[in-house]
C-alpha positions as CSV (number, residue, x, y, z in Angstrom):
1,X,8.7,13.8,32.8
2,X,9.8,14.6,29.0
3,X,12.6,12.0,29.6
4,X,9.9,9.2,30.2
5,X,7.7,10.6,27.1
6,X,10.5,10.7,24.8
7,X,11.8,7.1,25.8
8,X,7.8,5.9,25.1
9,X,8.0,7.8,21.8
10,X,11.2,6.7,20.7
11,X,10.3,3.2,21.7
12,X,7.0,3.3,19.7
13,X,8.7,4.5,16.9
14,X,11.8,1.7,17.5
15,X,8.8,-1.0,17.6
16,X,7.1,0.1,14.4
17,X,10.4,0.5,12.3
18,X,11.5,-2.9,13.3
19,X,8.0,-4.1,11.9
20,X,8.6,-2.3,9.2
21,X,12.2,-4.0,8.4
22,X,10.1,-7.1,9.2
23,X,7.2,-6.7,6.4
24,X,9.9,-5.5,3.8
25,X,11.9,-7.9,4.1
26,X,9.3,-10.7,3.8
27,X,8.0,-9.2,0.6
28,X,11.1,-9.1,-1.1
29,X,11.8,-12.6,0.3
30,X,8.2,-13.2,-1.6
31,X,9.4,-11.6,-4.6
32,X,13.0,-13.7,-4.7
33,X,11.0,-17.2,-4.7
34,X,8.7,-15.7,-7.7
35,X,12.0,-15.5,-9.7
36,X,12.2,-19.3,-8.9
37,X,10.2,-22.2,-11.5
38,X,6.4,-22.5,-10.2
39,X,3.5,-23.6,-12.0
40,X,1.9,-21.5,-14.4
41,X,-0.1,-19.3,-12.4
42,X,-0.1,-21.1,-9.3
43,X,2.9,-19.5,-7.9
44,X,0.9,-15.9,-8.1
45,X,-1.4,-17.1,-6.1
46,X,0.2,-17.2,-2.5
47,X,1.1,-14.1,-1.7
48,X,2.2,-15.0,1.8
49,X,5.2,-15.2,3.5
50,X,7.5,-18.2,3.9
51,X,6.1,-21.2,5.9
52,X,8.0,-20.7,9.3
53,X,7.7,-16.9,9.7
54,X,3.7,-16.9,8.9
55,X,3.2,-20.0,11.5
56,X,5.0,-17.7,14.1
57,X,2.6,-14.6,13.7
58,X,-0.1,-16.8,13.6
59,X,0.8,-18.2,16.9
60,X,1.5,-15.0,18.1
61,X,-1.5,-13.4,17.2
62,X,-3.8,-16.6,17.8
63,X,-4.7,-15.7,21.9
64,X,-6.0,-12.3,20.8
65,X,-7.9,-12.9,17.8
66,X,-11.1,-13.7,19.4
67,X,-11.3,-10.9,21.3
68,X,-12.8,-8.0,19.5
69,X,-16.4,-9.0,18.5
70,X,-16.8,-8.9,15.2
71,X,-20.3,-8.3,12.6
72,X,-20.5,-9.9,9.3
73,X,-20.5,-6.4,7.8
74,X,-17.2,-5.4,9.2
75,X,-15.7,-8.9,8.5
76,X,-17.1,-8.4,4.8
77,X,-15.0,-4.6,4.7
78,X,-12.3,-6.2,6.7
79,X,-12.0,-9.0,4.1
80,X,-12.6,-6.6,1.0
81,X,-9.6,-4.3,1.9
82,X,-7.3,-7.5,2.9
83,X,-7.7,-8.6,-1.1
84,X,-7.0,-5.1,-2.0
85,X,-3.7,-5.4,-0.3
86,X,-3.1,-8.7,-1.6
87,X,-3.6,-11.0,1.2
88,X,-6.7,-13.4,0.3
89,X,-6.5,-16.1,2.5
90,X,-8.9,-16.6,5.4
91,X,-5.7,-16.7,8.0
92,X,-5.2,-13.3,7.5
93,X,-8.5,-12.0,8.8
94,X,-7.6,-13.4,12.1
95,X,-3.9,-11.5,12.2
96,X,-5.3,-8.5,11.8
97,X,-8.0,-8.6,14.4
98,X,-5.2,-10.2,16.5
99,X,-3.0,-7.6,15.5
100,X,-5.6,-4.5,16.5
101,X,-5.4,-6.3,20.1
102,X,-1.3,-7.2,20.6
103,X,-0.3,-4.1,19.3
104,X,-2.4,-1.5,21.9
105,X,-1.2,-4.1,24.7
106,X,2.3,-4.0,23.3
107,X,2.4,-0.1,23.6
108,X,0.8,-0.3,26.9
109,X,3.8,-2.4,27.8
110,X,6.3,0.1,26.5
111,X,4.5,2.9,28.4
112,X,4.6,1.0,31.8
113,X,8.3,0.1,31.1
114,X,9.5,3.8,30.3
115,X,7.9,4.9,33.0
116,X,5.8,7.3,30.8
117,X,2.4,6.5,32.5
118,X,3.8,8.8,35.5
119,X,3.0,12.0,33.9
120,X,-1.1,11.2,33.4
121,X,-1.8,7.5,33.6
122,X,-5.1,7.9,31.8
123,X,-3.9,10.2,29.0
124,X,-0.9,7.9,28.4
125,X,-2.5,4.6,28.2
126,X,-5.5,6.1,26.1
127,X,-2.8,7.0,23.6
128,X,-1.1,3.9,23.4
129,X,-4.0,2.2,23.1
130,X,-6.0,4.6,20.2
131,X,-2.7,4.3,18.5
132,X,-2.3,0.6,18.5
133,X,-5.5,0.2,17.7
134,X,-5.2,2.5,14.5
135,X,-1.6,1.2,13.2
136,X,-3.1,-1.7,11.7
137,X,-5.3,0.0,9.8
138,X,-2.9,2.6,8.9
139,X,-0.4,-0.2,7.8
140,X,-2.9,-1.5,5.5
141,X,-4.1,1.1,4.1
142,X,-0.8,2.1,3.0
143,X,0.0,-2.1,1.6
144,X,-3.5,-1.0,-0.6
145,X,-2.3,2.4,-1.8
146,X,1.0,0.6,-2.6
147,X,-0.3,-2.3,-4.7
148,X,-3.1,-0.1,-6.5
149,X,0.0,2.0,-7.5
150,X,2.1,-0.7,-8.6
151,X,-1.4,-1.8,-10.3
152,X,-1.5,1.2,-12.2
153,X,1.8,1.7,-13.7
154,X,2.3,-2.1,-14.7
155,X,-1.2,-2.0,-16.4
156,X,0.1,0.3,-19.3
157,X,2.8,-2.7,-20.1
158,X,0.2,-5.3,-19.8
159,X,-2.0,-3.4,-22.2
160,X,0.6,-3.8,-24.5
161,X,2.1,-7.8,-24.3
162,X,-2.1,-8.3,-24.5
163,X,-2.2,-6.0,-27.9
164,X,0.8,-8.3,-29.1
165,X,-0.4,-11.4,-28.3
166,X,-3.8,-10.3,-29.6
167,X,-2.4,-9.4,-32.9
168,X,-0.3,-12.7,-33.1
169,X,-3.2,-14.8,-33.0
170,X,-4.2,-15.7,-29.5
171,X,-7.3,-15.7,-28.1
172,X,-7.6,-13.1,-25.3
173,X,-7.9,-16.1,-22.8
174,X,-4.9,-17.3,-23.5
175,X,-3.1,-13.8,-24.0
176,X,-4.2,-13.2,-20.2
177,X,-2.1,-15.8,-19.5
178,X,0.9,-15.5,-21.3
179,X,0.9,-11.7,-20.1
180,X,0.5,-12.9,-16.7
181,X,2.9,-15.2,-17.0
182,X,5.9,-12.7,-18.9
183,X,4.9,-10.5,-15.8
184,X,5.5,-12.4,-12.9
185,X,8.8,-10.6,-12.3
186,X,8.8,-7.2,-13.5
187,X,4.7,-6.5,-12.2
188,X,4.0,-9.0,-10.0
189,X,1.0,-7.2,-8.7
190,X,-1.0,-7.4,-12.6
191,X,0.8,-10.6,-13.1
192,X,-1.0,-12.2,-10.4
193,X,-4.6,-10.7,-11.2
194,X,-4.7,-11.7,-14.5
195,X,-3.5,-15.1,-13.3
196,X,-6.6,-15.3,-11.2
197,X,-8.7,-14.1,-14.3
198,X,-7.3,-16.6,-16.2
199,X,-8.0,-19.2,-13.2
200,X,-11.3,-18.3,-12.9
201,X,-12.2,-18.8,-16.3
202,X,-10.7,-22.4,-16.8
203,X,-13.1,-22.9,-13.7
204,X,-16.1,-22.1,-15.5
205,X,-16.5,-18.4,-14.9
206,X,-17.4,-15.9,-17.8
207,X,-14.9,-13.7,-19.1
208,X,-17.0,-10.6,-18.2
209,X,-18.0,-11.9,-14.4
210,X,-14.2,-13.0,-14.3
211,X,-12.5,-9.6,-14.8
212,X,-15.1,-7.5,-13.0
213,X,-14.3,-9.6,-9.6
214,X,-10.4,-8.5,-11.0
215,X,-12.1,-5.1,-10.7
216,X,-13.4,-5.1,-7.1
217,X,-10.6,-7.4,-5.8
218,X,-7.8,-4.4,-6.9
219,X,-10.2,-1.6,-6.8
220,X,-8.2,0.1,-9.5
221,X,-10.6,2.9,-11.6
222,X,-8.4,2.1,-14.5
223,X,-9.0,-1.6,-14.5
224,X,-12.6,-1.2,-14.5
225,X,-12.2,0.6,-17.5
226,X,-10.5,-2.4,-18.7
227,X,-12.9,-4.5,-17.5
228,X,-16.2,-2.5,-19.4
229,X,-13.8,-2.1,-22.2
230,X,-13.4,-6.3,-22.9
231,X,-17.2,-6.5,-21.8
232,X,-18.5,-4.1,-24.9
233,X,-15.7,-5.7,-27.1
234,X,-17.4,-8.8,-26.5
235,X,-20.9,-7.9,-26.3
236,X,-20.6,-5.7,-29.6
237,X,-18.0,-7.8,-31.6
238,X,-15.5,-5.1,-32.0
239,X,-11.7,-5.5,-32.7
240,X,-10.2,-6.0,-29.2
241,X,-6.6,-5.7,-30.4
242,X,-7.5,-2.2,-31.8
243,X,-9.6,-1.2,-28.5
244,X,-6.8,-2.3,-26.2
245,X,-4.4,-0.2,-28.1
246,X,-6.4,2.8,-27.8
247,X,-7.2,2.4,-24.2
248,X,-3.3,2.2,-23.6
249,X,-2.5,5.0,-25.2
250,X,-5.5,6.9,-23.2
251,X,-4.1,5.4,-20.2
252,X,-0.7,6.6,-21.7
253,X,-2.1,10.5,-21.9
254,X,-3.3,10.4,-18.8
255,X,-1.0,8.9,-16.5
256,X,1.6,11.7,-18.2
257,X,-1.4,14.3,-17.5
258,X,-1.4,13.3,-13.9
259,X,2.2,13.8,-13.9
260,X,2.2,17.3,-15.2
261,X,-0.5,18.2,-12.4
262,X,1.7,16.7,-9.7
263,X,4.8,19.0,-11.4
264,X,2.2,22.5,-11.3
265,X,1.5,21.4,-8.1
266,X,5.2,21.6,-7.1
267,X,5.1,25.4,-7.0
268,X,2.5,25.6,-4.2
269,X,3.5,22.8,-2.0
270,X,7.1,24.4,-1.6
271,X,5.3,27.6,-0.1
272,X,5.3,25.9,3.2
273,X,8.8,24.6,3.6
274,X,9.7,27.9,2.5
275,X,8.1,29.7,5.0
276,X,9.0,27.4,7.9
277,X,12.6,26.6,7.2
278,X,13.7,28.6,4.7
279,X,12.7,32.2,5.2
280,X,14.0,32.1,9.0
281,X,17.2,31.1,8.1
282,X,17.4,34.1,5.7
283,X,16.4,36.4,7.8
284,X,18.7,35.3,10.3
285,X,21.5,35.1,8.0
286,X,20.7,38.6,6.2
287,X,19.3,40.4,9.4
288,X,21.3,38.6,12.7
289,X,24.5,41.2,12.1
290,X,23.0,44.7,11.6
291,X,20.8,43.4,15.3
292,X,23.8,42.5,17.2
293,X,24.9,46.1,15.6
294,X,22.1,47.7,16.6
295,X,22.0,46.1,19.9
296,X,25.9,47.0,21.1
297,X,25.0,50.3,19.7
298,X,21.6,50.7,22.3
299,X,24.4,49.5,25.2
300,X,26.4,52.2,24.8
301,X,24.3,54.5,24.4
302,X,22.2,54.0,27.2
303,X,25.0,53.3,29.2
């Protein structure tokens, strides 16, 4: 019995490392080609994986996309967090419904194959299938959390190529633009943003409307604060090379604010391995002799 639930478990976990390997290596595949000459902008703007893998996974997943019924609120969420995490096109909907329906049926396979179903059919196949169902939206939720943090600590350096193009004589337009394109290798997450704000506005969109849809597509706090920031600038006439500064030294302060939380935090967080790991072995260590002591000692004694 624990030999058929440790093959299912280690299988699971065999499955969802290898798709793992799989994602990582497409995105630095994606990152190698941004190195390469694009268009200005236009290159920042796929985001997807090379031509022949992404027709394979949409193969794949194109018999089970249908399948879970969908509401336009849902599809509206599903779409929302899909940006967040960088993937914008409409294909990518239809993976991850897919996805939520191959992977349950894939684990069922592994369960049926490893023989694990024997110990309680309906407990094991109501596990596979919760947890399929849930590792898409575990996966991305953690692809959002990633690119909101490499949002966040490539905004500070944006800040400042915008303060020095600002105070070179460029309009702010057209500092977006040579920002996003300086960026495109080193923050390729704020590079491609501001490559859409930049898009947007040569399409007719105001400057304002323009980077508060940046706003809601990263869902970054501190790029609304940007965003209101650039509105009252405009609104009010202020200097914008002087408020940008200040904001990226306040972004400075409080990113190094967070950093000393996170480090008083430290202190508490090591309690637990402490108590689990550490402490036994001492005792052990310290106490283990003087037992085995005390213990040959009882033996002759009592016998």
């Amino acid at each position: 019995m624990w030999i058929a639930v440790s093959i299912f478990f280690a299988a699971f976990f065999l499955i969802f490392s290898a798709a793992l390997m799989v994602l990582y290596s497409l995105q630095r595949s994606r990152r190698i080609a941004r190195i390469g000459p694009a268009p200005q902008g236009a290159a920042m703007l796929t985001g997807a994986p090379a031509e022949p893998t992404r027709v394979k996974i949409e193969k794949l997943v194109a018999p089970f996309q249908k399948v879970l019924p969908r509401t336009e609120k849902e599809v509206s969420a599903v779409e929302r967090r899909l940006t967040q995490a960088g993937y914008r096109e409409s294909k990518y909907l239809n993976v991850f419904y897919g996805a939520k329906v191959a992977v349950p049926c894939l684990l069922c396979l592994v369960a049926t194959i490893s023989g694990a179903f024997r110990i309680s059919p309906l407990f094991v196949y109501t596990t596979a299938a919760a947890l399929g169902y849930l590792v898409p939206d575990f996966w991305l939720g953690q692809r959002i959390g990633r690119r909101q943090l490499q949002i966040g600590l490539g905004l500070p350096e944006a800040l400042d190529l915008l303060v020095i193009c600002v105070e070179a004589g460029l309009s702010i337009d057209r500092a977006t633009l040579r920002t996003a394109d300086e960026l495109r290798t080193s923050q390729p997450a704020i590079a491609e943003e501001m490559a859409l704000v930049s898009l947007e506005q040569r399409a007719g969109c105001p400057r304002g409307e323009a980077w508060k849809h940046c706003a809601e597509r990263t869902g970054v706090e501190s790029v609304r604060a940007l965003t209101a920031l650039l509105i009252q600038a405009d609104r009010f006439g202020t200097s914008v090379g002087k408020s940008l500064r200040a904001h990226s030294e306040a972004m400075r302060t409080r990113r190094r604010q967070d950093a000393e939380e996170q480090a008083a935090k430290t202190t508490v967080k090591l309690v637990f391995p402490l108590v689990l790991f550490i402490f036994p072995s001492i005792f052990v260590v310290t106490l283990g002799p003087s037992m085995i002591i005390m213990f040959e000692a009882f033996q002759q004694f009592f016998s």
